[in-house]
C-alpha positions as CSV (number, residue, x, y, z in Angstrom):
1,X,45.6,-19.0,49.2
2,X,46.2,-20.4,45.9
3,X,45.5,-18.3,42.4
4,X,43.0,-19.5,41.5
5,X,41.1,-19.5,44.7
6,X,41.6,-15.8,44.9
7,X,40.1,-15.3,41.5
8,X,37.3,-17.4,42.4
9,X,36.5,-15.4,45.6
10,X,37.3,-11.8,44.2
11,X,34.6,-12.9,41.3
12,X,31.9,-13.8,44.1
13,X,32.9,-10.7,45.7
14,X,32.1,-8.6,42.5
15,X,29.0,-10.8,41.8
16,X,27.9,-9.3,45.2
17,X,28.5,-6.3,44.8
18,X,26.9,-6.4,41.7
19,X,23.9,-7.6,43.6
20,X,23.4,-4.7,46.4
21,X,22.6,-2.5,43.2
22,X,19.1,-4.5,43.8
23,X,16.1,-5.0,46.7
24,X,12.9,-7.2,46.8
25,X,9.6,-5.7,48.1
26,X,7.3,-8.3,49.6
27,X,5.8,-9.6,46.8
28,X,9.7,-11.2,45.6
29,X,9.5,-8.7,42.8
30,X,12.9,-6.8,42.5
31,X,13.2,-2.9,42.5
32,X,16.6,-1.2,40.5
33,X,17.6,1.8,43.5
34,X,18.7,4.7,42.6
35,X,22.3,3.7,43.0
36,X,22.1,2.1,39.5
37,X,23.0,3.9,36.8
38,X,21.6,4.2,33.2
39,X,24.1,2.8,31.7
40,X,23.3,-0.7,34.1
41,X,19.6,0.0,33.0
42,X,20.5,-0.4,29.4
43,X,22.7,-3.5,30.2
44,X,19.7,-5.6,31.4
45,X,18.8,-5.9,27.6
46,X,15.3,-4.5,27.9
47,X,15.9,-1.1,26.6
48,X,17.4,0.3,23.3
49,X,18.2,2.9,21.1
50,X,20.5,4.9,24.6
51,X,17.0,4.4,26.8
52,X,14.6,5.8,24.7
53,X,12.6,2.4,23.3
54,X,11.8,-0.6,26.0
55,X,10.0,-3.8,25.9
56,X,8.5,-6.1,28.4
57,X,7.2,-9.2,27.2
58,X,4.1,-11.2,29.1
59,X,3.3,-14.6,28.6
60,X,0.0,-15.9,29.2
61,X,-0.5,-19.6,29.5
62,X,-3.7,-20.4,30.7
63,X,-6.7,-17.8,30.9
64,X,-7.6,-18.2,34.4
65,X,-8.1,-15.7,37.1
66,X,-5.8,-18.2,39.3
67,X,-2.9,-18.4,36.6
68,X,-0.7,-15.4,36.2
69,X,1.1,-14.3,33.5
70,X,4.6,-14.1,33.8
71,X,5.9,-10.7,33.2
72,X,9.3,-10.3,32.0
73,X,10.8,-7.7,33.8
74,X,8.3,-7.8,36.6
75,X,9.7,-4.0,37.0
76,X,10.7,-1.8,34.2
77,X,13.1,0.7,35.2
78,X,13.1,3.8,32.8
79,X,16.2,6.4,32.9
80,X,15.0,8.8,29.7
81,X,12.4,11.2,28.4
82,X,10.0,10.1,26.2
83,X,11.0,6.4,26.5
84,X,8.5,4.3,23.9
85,X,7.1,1.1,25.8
86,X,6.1,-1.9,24.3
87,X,4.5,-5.3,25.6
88,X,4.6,-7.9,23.6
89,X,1.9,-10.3,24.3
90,X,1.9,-13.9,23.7
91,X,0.0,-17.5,24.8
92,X,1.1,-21.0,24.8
93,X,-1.5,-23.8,24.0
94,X,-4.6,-22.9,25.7
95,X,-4.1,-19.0,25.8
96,X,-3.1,-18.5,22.4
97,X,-5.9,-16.5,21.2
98,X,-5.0,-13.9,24.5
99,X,-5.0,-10.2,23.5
100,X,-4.7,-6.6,25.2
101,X,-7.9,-5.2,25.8
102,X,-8.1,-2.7,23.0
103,X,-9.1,0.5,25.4
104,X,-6.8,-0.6,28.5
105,X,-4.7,-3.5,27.9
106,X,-2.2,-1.4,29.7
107,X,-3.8,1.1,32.4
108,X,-1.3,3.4,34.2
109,X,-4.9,4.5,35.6
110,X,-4.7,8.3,34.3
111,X,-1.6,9.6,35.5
112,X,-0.3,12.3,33.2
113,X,3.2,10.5,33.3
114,X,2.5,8.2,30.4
115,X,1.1,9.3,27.0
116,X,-0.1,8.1,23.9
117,X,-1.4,4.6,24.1
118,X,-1.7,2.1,21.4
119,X,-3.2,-1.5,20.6
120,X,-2.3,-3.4,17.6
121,X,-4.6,-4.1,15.1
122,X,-3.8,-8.4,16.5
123,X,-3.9,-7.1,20.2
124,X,-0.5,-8.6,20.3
125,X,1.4,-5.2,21.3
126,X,0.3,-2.1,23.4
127,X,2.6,0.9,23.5
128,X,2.7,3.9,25.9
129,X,5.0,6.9,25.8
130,X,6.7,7.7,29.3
131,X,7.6,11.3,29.6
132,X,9.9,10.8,32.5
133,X,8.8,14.3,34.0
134,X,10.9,13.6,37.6
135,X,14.9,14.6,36.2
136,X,17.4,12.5,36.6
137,X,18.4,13.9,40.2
138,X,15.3,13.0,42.4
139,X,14.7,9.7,43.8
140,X,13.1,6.8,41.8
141,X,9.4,6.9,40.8
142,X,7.2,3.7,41.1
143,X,4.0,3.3,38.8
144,X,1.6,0.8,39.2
145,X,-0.2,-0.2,36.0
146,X,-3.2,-2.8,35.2
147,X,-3.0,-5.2,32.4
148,X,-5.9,-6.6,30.8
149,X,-5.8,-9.3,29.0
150,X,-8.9,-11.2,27.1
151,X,-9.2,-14.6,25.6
152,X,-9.8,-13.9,21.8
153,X,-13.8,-14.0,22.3
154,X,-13.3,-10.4,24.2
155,X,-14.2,-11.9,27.8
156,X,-12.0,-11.4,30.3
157,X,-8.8,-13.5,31.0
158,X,-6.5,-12.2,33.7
159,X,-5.6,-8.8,35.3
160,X,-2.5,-8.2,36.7
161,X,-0.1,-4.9,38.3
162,X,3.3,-4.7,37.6
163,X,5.2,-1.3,37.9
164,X,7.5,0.4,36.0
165,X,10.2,2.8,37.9
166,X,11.5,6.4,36.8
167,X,14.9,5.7,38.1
């Protein structure tokens, strides 16, 4: 074996290894396991500041019950206390006027985990505290949360559940 071949097959190796880190549920949507660290976390690019501040963008592009909004990360893994969460909300062409619903644009549906909500006075961002209660040495934590989104009238435009993990 030449080289060049072996650097080309030691790099696929790697690449999956890289990949067992990870595991689909059902629905496509991929899970971080507990054998990723926080330090992987923070390499995906969707937190900051070591952990503590995290964003997940959805796009909305048409308001229709039968067009979902693409959430980017479908998952949010978290790996710090008191980690500030914020979507970013924005529509292309039809959808442009979509907002959060001011009272629960995003719903973690009472549980004590996540604190603090807010809307922006556009409806553009929504921003939840999570308190990360489960310690870094128990197994990861999924929760569920709604999204509501409204066309800019106020009547309804989508609803969706993505989750976001306590690694």
């Amino acid at each position: 074996m030449k080289g060049v071949d072996k650097a080309v097959y030691g790099i696929f190796f790697l690449a999956l290894i890289g990949c067992a880190y990870k595991a689909a549920d059902h629905s496509g949507r991929i899970f971080v396991t507990s054998k990723q660290s926080c330090a992987d976390l923070l390499d995906s690019g969707f937190c900051s500041s070591g952990g503590t501040k995290c964003e997940v963008w959805v796009e909305v592009s048409r308001c229709d019950q039968n067009v979902e909004p693409k959430v980017i990360p479908a998952v949010l893994s978290v790996c710090k206390m008191n980690t500030q969460i914020t979507w970013h909300l924005y529509g292309t062409d039809a959808a442009s006027g979509a907002k959060f619903a001011a009272a629960n644009g995003v719903d973690f549906k009472g549980s004590p985990e996540f604190a603090a909500s807010s809307v922006s006075r556009s409806g553009k961002t929504y921003e939840w505290t999570d308190r990360y209660t489960k310690g870094e040495a128990a197994s990861a934590v999924p929760y569920h949360y709604g999204l509501h989104i409204q066309k800019a009238d106020g009547t309804a435009c989508y609803y969706k559940d993505p989750v976001v993990v306590n690694e």
